[in-house]
DOZA-828160 format. One record per residue (C-alpha): residue number from 1; residue in one letter; z, y, x. Coordinates in nm, 2 decimals. Example, Ala and Ser with C-alpha at 12.3 -4.5 7.8 and 13.67 -1.06 7.14 Angstrom:
<1 "A" <0.78 -0.45 1.23>>
<2 "S" <0.71 -0.11 1.37>>
END
This chain:
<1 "X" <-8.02 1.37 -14.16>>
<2 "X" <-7.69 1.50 -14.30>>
<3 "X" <-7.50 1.73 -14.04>>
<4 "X" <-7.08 1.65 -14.01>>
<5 "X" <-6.86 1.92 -14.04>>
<6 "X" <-6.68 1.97 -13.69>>
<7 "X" <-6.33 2.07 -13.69>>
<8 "X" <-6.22 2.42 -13.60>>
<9 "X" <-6.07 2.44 -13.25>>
<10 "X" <-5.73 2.60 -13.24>>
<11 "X" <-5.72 2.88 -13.05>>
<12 "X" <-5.50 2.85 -12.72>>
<13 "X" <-5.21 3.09 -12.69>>
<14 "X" <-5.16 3.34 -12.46>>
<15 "X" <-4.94 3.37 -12.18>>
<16 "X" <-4.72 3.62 -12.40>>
<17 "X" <-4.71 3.41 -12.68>>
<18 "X" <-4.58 3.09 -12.48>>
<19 "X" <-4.34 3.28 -12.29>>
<20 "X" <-4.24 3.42 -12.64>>
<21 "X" <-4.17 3.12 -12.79>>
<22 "X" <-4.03 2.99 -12.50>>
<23 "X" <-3.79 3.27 -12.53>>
<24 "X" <-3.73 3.25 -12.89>>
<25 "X" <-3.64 2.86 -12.81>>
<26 "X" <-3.36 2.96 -12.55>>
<27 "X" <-3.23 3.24 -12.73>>
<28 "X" <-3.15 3.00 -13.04>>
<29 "X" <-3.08 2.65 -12.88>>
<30 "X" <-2.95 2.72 -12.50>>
<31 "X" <-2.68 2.97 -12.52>>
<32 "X" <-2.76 3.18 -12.23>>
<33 "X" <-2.69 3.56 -12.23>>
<34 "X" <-2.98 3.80 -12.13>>
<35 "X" <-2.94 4.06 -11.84>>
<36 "X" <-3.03 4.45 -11.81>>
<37 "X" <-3.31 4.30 -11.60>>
<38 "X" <-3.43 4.01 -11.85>>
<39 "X" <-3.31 3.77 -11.68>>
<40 "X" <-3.16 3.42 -11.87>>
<41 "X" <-2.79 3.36 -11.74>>
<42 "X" <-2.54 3.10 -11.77>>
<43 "X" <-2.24 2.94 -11.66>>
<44 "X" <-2.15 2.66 -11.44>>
<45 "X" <-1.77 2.50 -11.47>>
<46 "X" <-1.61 2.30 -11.24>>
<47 "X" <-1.35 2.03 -11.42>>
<48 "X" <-1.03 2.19 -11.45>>
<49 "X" <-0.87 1.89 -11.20>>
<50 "X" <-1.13 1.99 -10.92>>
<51 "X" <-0.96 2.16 -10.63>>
<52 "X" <-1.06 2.24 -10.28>>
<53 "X" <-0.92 1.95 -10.04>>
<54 "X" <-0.72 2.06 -9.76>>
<55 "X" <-1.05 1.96 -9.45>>
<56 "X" <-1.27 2.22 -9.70>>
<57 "X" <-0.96 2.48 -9.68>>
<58 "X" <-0.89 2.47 -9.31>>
<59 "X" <-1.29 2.49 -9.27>>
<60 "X" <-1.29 2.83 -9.42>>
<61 "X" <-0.99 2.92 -9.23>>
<62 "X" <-1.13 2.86 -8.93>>
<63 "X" <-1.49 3.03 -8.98>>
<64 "X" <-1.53 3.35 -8.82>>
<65 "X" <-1.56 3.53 -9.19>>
<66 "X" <-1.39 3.32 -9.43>>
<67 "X" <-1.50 3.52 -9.74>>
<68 "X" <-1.82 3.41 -9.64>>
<69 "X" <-1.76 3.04 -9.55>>
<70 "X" <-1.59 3.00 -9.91>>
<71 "X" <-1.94 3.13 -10.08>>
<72 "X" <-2.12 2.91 -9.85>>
<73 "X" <-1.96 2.60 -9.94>>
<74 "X" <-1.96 2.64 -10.33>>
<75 "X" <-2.30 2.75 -10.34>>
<76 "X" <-2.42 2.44 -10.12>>
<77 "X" <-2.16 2.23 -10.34>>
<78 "X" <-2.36 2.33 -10.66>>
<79 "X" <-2.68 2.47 -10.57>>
<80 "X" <-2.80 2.10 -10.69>>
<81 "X" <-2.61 2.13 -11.03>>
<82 "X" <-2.78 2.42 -11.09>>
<83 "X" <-3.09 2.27 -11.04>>
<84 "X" <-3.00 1.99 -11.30>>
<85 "X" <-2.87 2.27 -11.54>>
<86 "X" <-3.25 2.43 -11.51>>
<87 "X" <-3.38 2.08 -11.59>>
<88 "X" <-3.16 2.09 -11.92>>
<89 "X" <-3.30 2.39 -12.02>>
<90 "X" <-3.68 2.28 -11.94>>
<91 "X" <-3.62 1.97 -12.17>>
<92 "X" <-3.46 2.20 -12.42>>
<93 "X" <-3.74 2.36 -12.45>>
<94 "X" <-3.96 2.09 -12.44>>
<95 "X" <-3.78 1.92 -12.66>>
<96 "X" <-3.83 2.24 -12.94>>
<97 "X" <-4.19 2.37 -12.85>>
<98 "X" <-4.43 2.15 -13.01>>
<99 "X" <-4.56 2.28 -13.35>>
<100 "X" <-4.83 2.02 -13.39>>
<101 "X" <-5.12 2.33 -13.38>>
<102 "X" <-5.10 2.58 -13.20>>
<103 "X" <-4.86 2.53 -12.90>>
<104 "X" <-4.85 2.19 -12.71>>
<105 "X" <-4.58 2.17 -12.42>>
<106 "X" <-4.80 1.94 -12.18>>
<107 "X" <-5.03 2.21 -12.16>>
<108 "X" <-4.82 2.52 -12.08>>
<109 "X" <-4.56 2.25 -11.86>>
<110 "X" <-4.58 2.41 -11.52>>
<111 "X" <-4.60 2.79 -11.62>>
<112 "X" <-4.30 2.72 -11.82>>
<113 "X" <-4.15 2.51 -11.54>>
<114 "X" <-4.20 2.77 -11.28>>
<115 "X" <-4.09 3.05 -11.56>>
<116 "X" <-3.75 2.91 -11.59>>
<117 "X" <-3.70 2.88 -11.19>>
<118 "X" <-3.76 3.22 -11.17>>
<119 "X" <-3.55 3.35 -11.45>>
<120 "X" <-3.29 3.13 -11.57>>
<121 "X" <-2.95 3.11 -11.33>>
<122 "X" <-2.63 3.00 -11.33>>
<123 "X" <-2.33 3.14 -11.24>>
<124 "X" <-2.12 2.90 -10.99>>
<125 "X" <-1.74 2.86 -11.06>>
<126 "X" <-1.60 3.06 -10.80>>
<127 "X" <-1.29 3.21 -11.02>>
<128 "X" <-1.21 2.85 -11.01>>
<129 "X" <-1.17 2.76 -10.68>>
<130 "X" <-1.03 3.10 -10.61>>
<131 "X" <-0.75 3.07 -10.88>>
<132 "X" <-0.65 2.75 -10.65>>
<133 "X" <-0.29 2.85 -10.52>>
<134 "X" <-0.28 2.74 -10.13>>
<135 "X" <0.05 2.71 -9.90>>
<136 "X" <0.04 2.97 -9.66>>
<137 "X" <0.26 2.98 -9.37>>
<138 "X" <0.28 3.36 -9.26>>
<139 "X" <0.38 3.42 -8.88>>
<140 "X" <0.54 3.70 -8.74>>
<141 "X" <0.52 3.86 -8.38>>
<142 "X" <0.65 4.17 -8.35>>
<143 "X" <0.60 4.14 -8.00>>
<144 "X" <0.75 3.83 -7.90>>
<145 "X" <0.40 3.66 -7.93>>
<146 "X" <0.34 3.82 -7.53>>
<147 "X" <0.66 3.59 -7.46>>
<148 "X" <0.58 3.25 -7.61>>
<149 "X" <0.80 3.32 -7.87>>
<150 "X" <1.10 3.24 -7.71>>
<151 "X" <1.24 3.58 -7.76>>
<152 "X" <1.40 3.39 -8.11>>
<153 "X" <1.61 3.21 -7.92>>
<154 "X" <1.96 3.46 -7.92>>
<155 "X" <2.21 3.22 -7.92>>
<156 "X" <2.18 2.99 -7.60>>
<157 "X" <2.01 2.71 -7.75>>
<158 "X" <1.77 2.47 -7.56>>
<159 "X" <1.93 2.64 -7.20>>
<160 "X" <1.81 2.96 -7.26>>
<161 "X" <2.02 3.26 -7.19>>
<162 "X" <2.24 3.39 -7.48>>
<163 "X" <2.26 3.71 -7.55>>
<164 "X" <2.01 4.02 -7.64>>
<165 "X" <1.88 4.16 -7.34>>
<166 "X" <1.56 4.17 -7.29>>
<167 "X" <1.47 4.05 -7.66>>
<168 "X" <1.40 4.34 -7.82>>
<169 "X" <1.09 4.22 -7.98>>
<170 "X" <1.21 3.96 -8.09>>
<171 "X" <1.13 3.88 -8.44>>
<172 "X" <1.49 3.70 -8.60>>
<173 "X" <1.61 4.11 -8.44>>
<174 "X" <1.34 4.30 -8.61>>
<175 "X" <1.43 4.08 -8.92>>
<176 "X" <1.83 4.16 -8.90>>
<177 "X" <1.74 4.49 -8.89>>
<178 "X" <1.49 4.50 -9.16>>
<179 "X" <1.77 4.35 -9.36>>
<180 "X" <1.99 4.66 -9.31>>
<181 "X" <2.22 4.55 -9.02>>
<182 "X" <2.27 4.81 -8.71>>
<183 "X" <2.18 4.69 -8.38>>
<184 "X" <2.61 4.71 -8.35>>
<185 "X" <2.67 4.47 -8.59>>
<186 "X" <2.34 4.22 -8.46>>
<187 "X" <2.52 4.25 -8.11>>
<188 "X" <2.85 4.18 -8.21>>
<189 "X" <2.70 3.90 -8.47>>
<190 "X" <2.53 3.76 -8.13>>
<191 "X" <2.75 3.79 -7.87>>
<192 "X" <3.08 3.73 -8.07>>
<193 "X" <2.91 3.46 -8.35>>
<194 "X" <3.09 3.75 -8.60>>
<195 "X" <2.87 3.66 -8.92>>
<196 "X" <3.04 3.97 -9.10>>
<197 "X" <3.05 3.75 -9.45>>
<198 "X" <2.67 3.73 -9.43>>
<199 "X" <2.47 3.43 -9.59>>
<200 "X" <2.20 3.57 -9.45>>
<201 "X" <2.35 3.62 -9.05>>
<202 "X" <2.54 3.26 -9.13>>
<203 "X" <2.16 3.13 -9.19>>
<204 "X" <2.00 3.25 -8.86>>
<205 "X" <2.22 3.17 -8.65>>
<206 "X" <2.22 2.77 -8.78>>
<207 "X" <1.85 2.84 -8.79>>
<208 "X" <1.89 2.90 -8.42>>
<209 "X" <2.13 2.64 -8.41>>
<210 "X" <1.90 2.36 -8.54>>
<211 "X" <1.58 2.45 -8.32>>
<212 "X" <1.49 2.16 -8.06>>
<213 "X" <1.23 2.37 -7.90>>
<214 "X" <1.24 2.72 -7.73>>
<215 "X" <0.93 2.87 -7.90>>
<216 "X" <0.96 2.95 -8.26>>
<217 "X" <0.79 3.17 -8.44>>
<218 "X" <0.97 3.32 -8.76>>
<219 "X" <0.79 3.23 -9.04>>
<220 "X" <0.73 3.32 -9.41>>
<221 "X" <0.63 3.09 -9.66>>
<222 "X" <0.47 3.15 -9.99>>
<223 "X" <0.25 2.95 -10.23>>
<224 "X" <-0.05 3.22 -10.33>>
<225 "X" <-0.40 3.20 -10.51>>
<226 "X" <-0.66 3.11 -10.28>>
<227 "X" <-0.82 3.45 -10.34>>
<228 "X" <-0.50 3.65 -10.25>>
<229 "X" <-0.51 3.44 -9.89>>
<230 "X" <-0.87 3.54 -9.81>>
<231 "X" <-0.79 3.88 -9.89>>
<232 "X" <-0.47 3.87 -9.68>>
<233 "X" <-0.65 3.63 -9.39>>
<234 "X" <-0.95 3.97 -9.43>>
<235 "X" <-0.73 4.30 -9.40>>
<236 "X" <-0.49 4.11 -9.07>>
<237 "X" <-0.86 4.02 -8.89>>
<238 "X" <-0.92 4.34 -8.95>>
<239 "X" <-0.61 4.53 -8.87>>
<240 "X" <-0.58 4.33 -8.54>>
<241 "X" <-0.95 4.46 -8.45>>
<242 "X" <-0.90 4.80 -8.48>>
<243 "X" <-0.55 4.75 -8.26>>
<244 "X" <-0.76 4.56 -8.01>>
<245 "X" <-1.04 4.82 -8.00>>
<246 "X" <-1.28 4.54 -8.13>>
<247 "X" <-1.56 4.51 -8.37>>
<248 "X" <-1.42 4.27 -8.64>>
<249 "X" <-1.58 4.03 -8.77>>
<250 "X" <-1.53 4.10 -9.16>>
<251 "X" <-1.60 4.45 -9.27>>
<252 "X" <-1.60 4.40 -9.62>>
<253 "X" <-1.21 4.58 -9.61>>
<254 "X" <-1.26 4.86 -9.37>>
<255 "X" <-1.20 5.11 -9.57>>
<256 "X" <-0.92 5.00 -9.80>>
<257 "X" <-0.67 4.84 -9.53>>
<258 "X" <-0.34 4.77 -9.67>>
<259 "X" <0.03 4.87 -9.47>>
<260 "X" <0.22 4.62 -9.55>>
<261 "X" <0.31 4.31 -9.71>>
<262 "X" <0.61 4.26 -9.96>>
<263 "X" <0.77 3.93 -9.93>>
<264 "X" <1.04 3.85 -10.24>>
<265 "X" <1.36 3.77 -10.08>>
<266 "X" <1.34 3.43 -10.25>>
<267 "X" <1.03 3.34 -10.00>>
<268 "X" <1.11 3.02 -9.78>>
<269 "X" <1.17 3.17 -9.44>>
<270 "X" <1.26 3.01 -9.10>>
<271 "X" <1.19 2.90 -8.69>>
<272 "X" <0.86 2.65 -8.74>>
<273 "X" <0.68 2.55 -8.42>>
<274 "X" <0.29 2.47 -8.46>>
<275 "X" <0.21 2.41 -8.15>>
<276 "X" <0.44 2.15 -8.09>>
<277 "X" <0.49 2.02 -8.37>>
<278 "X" <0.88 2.11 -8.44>>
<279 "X" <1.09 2.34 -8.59>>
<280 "X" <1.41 2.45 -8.72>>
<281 "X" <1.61 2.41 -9.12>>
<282 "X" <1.35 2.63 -9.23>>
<283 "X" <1.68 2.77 -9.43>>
<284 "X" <1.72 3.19 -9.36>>
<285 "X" <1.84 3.32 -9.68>>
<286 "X" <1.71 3.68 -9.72>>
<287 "X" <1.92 3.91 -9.89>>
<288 "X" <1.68 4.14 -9.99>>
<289 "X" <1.32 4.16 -10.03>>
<290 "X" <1.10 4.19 -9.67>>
<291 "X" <0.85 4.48 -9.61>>
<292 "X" <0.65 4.32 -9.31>>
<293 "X" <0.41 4.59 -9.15>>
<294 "X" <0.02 4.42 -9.17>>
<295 "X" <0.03 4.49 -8.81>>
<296 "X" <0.29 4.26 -8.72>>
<297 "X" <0.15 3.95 -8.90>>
<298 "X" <0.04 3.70 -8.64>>
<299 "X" <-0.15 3.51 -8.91>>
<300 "X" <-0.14 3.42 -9.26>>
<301 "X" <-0.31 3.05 -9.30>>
<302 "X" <-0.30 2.78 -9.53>>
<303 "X" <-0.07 2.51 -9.40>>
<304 "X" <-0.30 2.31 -9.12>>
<305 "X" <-0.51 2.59 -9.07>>
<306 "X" <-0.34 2.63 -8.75>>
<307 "X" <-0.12 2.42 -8.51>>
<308 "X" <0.04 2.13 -8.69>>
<309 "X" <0.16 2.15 -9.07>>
<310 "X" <0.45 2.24 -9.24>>
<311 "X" <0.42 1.99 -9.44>>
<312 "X" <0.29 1.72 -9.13>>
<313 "X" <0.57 1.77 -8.97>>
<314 "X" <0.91 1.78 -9.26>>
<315 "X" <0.72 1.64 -9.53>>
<316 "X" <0.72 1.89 -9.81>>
<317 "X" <0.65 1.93 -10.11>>
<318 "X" <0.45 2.22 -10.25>>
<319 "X" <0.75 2.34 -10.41>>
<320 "X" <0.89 2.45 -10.07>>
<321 "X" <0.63 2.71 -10.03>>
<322 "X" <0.80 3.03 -10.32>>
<323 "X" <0.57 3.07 -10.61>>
<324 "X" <0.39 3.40 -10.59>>
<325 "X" <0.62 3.55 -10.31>>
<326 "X" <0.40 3.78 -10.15>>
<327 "X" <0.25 4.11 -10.27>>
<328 "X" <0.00 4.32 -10.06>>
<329 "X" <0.07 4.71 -10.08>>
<330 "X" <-0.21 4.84 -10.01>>
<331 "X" <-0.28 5.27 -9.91>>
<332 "X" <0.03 5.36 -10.08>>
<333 "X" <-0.06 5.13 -10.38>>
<334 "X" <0.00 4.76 -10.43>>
<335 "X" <-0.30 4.48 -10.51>>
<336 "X" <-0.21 4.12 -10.60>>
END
């Protein structure tokens, strides 16, 4: 009886040589860059139309650590498109492994599977998102916040007293001075309406004019990259903390806390009331550019973030808000 010839079995690879292969297969068809550590990364982008909506905004503003609350929601918004990019790169590979001997992809499926959950990521677009200029409506209290604000009103409007007594933290004075006018010239400018020439002095006091409420807050507005606000929103939790004697609740800028703010003297400025939904012309024209202390900034939001909008209220355009009017100065130095 004639004996047949049985075929030689191939040899099964080992785990080294799969997860060779599987690495030669990735480094020539998926385009991902290899870390110190070995690890496969790659790059997740968002459409360049894609912007956070104003709800998604005003929920980071109002978390307790916004830095944090941004992470959070990108990296729930596209923990499942990394998953799908991991899925391309399984099929890539699948798609390449095959040699018709040796290696067979069926049989090697779920070490490769888990290999590539373990070792291939993808970094989420947060540049993006945090390129994404925001309106931010920048308070001031100097002080007058202990009053309701209504240490603004100078001029007698909405039968409050004229005058200056008793207002000297009110923010419209601090501002006048900051400006360069003595406390000679803001009284005779109050009590006698004696603009002195001034744009600027001819501009508050129509400001205060034009106010249908008694608490206004002086406000700076300024349209700034969404990373710039979270900075900003960081260093004034932080600043009012340490005034307060309180832990804060982001710590991340403890040790580099800035002085001040620089506001260009372009920046919309004006009386806006959030809480009740009013305000004035929105129309003091600064003659020169406005070094507000961190420590007298109320809060620095994106419009909505707190009370009613800006923009709910008069109906603005983005414009409104000045391009890139703020700069943080920060330990003697400045930061964008």
């Amino acid at each position: 009886m004639l004996k047949t010839k049985t075929k030689a079995e191939t040899p099964k690879p080992s785990a080294e040589q799969v997860l060779d292969r599987v690495k030669g297969i990735i480094d020539k068809h998926a385009y991902l860059k290899v870390d110190g550590e070995g690890v496969y990364r790659g790059e997740i982008y968002a459409d360049y139309r894609d912007n956070l909506d104003n709800p998604m905004i005003e929920k980071i503003f109002e978390a307790s650590n916004a830095n944090e609350a941004f992470f959070e929601l990108i990296n729930e918004g596209f923990f499942d498109v990394e998953s799908q990019y991991q899925d391309d790169v399984i099929n890539t590979i699948k798609k390449h492994f095959d040699d018709g001997e040796t290696f067979k992809f069926r049989q090697h499926k779920n070490r490769i599977t888990e290999w590539v959950y373990e070792n291939v990521y993808f970094t989420y677009p947060y540049d993006h998102y945090l390129s994404q200029n925001v309106c931010v409506n920048v308070l001031v209290d100097v002080g007058d916040g202990n009053y309701d604000y209504t240490l603004n009103e100078l001029f007698g409007c909405n039968y409050s007293k004229k005058g200056l007594d008793g207002r000297d933290e009110s923010s419209l004075v601090w501002l006048m001075k900051q400006q360069g006018y003595t406390m000679e010239a803001i009284t005779d400018f109050v009590e006698s309406g004696n603009t002195q020439g001034s744009k600027f002095l001819e501009s508050v006091y129509q400001e205060c004019a034009n106010t249908n409420s008694c608490m206004n807050v002086l406000a700076f507005f300024v349209n700034i990259p969404l990373r710039q606000a979270l900075d900003l929103h960081s260093k004034i939790n932080v600043t009012q903390s340490k005034k307060d004697g309180d832990k804060p609740n982001d710590s991340s800028n403890l040790g580099v806390i800035c002085d001040e703010v620089i506001l260009s003297k372009k920046t919309s400025c004006g009386l806006y009331n959030p809480w009740q939904g009013s305000g004035s012309v929105l129309e003091i024209e600064l003659e020169k550019d406005v070094v507000l202390p961190l420590r007298y900034i109320d809060s620095a939001m994106p419009d909505g973030c707190r009370g009613y909008s800006v923009d709910g209220i008069y109906g603005l355009v983005s414009s409104f808000w000045t391009d890139n009017g703020l700069t943080i100065k920060e330990n003697g130095g400045e930061a964008a």
